[in-house]
N, C-alpha and C positions, 0 to 999 in steps of 0.2 A: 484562792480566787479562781484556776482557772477547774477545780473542782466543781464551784459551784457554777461557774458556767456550762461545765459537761452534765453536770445536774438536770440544769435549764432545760436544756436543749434535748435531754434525754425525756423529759416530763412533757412538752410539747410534742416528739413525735409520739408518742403513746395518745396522747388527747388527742392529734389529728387522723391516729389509726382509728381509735376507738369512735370517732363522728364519722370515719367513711364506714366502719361497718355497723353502724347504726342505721346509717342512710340507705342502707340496703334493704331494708326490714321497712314495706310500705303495707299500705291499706288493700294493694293491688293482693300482695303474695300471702297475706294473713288472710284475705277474706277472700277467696277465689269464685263466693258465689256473688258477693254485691253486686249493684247494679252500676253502670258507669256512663254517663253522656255522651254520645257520638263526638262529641267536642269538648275539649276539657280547657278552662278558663285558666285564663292567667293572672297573675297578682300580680301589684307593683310593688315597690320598695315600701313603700308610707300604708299598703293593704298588708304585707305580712308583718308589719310592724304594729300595726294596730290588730288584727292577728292573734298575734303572740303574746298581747298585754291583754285580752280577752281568754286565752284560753289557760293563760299563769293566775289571774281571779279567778278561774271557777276552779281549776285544781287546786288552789290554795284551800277556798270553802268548801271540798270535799275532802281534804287531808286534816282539816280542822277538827271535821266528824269524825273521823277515822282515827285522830287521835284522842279526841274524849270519849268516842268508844274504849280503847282500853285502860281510859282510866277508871273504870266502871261505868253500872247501870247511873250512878247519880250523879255524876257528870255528864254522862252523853245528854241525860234528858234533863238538865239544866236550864229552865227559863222554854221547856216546850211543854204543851198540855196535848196530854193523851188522849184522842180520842175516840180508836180501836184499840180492842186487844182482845185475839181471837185465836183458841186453840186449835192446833189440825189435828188429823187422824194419828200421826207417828207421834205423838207428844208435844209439839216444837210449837212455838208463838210467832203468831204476828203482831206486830203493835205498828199504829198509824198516831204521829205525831205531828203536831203543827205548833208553829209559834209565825208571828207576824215581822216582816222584812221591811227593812228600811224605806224602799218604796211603795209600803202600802197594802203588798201584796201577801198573798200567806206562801211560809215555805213547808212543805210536806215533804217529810222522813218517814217510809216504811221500812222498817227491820224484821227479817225473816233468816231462817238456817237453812242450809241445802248440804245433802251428803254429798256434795260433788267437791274437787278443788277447784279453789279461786282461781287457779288459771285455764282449768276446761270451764267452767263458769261462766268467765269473762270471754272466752273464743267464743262459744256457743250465742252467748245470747246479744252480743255484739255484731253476729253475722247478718246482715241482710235478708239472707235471704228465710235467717228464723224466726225474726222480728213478728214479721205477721202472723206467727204460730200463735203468740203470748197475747201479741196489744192489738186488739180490731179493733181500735184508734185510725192506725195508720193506713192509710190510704194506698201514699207510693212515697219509695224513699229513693235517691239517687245522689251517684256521687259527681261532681262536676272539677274536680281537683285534688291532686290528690298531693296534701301538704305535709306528709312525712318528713320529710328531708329540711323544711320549714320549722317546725314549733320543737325549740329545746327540747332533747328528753330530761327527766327529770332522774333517770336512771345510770348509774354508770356501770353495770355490768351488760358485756355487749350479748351475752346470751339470753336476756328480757329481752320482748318484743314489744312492738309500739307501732302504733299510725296516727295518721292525723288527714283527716277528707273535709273538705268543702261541700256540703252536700243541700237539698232542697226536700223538705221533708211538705206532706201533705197528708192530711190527718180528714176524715169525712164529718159531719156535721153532727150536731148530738143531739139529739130530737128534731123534731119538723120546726124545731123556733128559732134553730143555730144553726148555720153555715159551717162548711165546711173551711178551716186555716188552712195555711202554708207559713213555713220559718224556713228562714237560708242560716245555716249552722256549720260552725266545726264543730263534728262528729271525732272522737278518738277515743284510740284505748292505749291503756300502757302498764306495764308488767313495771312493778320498782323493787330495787335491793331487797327489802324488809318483808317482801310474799305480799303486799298489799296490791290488789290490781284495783285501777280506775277505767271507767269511760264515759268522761265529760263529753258535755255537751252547750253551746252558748250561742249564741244567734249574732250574725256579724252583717254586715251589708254589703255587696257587689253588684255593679253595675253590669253585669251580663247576668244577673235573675232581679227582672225588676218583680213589682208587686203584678198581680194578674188579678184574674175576679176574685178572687178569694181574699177575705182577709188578711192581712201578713199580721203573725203571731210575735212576740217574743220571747225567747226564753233567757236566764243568764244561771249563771252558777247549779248548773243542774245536774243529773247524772248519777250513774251507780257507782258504788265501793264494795269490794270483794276483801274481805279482811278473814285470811285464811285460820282456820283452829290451829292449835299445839299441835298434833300430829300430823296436819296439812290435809287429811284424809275430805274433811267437809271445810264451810265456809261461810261465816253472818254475809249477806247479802243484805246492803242502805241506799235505796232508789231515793233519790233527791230530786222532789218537783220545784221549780217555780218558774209559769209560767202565766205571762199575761196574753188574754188569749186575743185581747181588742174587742173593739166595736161593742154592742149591747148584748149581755147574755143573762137572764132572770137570774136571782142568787139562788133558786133551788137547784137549777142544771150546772151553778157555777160550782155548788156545793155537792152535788151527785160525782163530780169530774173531778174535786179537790180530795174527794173522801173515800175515793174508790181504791179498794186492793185489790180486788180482781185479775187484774192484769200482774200484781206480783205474784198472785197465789197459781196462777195459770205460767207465768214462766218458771216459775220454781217447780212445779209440777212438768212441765217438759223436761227442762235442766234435767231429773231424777230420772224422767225414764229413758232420756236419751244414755243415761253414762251409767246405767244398772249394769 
């Protein structure tokens, strides 16, 4: 008995080390270029609780892909219809997949290969300030909170990094027929046991960013997966869209926006020649 009490109590100070030096590893020290609010918002109790039940959905359905990806090609693409597939110059494929989500909307899986590791991968294309290299989508991205210390890791080796930011994303219009969005989002990335890096992203509401002229977009369950090769050397790179963008948008420009690689062919093309 009083073993197992020295047990106890032994396994608890280990869990309380290992969440304070978790908690040291923020959005701030990993990304040193992001951008960040003159003022940074506060959450309540019932805000990071709701939170935290948003951002445990969307890493769930991006560990989901991540795990029928290695159960092969015919599983991962299980109940989705292909509708790129596009060789590049070094050999390696893109494939743009889509199958239809429970509310309506379509979800889109681009799978591509980068000679990089997943975890310079995941720094690089996670940073702020390289964002706009890949996607001229984005407008202006900023972080208004910065909720590391907030959203469980999902990791327990304290030497994986991780963050998690409250951010307000704005994306410019897409053609002369579509406005320009805005989404209020946790933004995060996170290194796990197994080499797999994530960085979800889901759309939450706060009352210190209301809606402005812009349409407010939403996103849920979205995001990249870094699922590193056998010798760690390179990494499948799985951009997960679904997003509803609001308001009227013709279905040729909704279907130009749902169907486009570009922006993965263009940051896999960075990713290479930054880490040559």
């Amino acid at each position: 008995r009083i073993y197992e009490k020295k047990k106890r109590r032994k396994t608890r100070r280990k869990k309380k080390k290992h969440k304070r030096k978790m908690d040291k590893v923020t959005i701030k020290n990993y990304h040193k270029n992001d951008k960040f609010a003159d003022k940074m918002l506060e959450l309540s109790a019932e805000q990071e609780k709701k939170y935290v039940k948003k951002v445990r959905l969307c890493q769930k359905s991006l560990l989901e892909i991540a795990k029928a990806f290695k159960k092969g090609e015919d599983e991962y693409n299980k109940g989705w219809d292909e509708n790129i597939r596009e060789e590049q110059e070094d050999g390696s494929v893109i494939t743009l997949h889509q199958r239809d989500g429970e509310d309506g909307l379509k979800y889109t899986k681009i799978t591509s290969h980068i000679n990089v590791p997943a975890k310079d991968a995941l720094r690089w294309s996670s940073d702020m300030e390289n964002i706009p290299k890949f996607d001229d989508y984005i407008k202006n991205m900023c972080i208004h909170s910065d909720l590391s210390g907030k959203i469980p890791t999902l990791s327990k080796n304290e030497e994986n990094k991780r963050g998690y930011g409250l951010a307000k994303v704005e994306i410019h219009g897409v053609s002369y027929v579509v406005t320009g969005r805005d989404f209020v989002v946790v933004i995060g990335f996170e290194e796990l046991d197994n080499g797999i890096c994530l960085a979800p992203m889901t759309s939450v509401e706060h009352e210190g960013l209301p809606p402005t002229d812009l349409v407010r977009g939403n996103i849920t369950n979205h995001g990249s997966i870094f699922i590193p090769d056998k010798d760690k050397k390179g990494c499948t790179v799985i951009n997960v869209n679904h997003i509803d963008m609001n308001g009227w948008i013709p279905a040729s420009v909704m279907n130009l926006i749902t169907n486009n690689i570009d922006v993965c062919k263009r940051m896999r093309k960075s990713i290479q020649s930054e880490f040559k």
